[in-house]
C-alpha positions as CSV (number, residue, x, y, z in Angstrom):
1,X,-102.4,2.0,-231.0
2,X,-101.2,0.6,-228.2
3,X,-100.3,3.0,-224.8
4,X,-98.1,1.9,-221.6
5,X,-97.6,3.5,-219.0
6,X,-94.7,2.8,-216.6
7,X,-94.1,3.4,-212.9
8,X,-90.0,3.8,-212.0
9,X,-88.2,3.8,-208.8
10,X,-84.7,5.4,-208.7
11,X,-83.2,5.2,-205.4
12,X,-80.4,7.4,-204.3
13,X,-81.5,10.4,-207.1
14,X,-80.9,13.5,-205.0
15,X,-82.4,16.1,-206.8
16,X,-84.4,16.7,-209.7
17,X,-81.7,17.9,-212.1
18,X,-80.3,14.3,-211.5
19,X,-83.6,12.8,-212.0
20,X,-84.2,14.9,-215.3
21,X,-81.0,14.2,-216.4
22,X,-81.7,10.0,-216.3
23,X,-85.0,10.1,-217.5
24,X,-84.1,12.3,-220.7
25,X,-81.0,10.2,-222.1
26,X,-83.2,6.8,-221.2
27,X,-86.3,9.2,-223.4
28,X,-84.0,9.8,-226.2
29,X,-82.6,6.1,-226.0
30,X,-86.0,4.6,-226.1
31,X,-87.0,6.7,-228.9
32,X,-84.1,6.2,-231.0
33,X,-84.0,2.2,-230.3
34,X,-87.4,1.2,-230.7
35,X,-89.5,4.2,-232.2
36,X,-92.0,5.2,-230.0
37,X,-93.5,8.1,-228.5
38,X,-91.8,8.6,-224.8
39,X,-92.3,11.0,-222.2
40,X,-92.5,11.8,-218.3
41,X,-96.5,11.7,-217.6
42,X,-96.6,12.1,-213.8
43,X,-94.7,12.6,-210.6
44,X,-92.5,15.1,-211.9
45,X,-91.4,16.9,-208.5
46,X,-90.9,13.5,-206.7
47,X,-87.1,13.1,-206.5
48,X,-87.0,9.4,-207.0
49,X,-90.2,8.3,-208.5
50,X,-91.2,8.9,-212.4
51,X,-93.8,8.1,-215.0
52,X,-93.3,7.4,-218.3
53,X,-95.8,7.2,-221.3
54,X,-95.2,5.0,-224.4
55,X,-97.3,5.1,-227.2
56,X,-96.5,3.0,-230.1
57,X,-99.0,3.3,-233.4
58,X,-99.4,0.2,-235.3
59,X,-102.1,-2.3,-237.5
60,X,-101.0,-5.2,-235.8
61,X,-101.4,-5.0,-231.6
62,X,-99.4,-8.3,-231.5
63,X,-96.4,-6.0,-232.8
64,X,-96.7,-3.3,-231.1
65,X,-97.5,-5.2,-227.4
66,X,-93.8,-6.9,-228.3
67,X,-92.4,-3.8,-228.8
68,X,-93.5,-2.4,-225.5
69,X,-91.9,-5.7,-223.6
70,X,-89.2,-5.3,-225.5
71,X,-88.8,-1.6,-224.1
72,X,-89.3,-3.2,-221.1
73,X,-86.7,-5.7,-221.1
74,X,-84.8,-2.8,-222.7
75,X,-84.9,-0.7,-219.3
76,X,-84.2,-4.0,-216.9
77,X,-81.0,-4.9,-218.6
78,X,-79.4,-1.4,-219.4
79,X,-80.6,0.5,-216.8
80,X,-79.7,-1.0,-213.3
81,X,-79.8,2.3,-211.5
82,X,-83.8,2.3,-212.3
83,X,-86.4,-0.1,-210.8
84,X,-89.9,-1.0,-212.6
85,X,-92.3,-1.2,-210.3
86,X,-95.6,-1.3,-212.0
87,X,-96.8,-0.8,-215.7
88,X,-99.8,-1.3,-217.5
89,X,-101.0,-1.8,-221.7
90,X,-103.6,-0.4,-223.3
91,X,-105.1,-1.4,-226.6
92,X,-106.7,2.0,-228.2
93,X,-108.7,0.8,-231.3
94,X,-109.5,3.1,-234.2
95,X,-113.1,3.0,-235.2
96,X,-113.7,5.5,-238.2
């Protein structure tokens, strides 16, 4: 398994209705697009500021670490109105 978690920046949200209402059709998009586990893991009163979590389950890490550019890349190109500024990978091995 392989979890990210991504930092956003959304300048000129004025309120968090605005800011729930982007980060739950970009959730459901993410989902739908590239089947992964999405969802808000911190900041959740700051106004313009958001967290996401994405966890994709896999047997191959090279797969799943493309998938997670590829959401990424996914949220530079169709989402203008949100900034990246930091995110990070982590490779969670299963050991039975």
């Amino acid at each position: 398994m392989i979890a990210a978690t991504i930092d956003l920046q959304m300048d000129g949200v004025e309120s968090l209705k605005e800011k729930r209402s982007i980060l739950k059709s970009m959730i459901a998009r993410l989902h739908q697009t590239f089947n992964v586990g999405v969802a808000e893991v911190d900041l959740h009163d700051v106004w313009q500021s958001a967290a996401l979590g994405v966890a994709i389950v896999s047997t191959d890490s090279r797969h799943a670490e493309s998938v997670l550019e590829a959401v990424l890349g996914w949220i530079e190109r169709n989402r203008p109105d949100v900034e990246i500024v930091d995110h990070t990978f982590e490779i969670i091995h299963y050991h039975p």
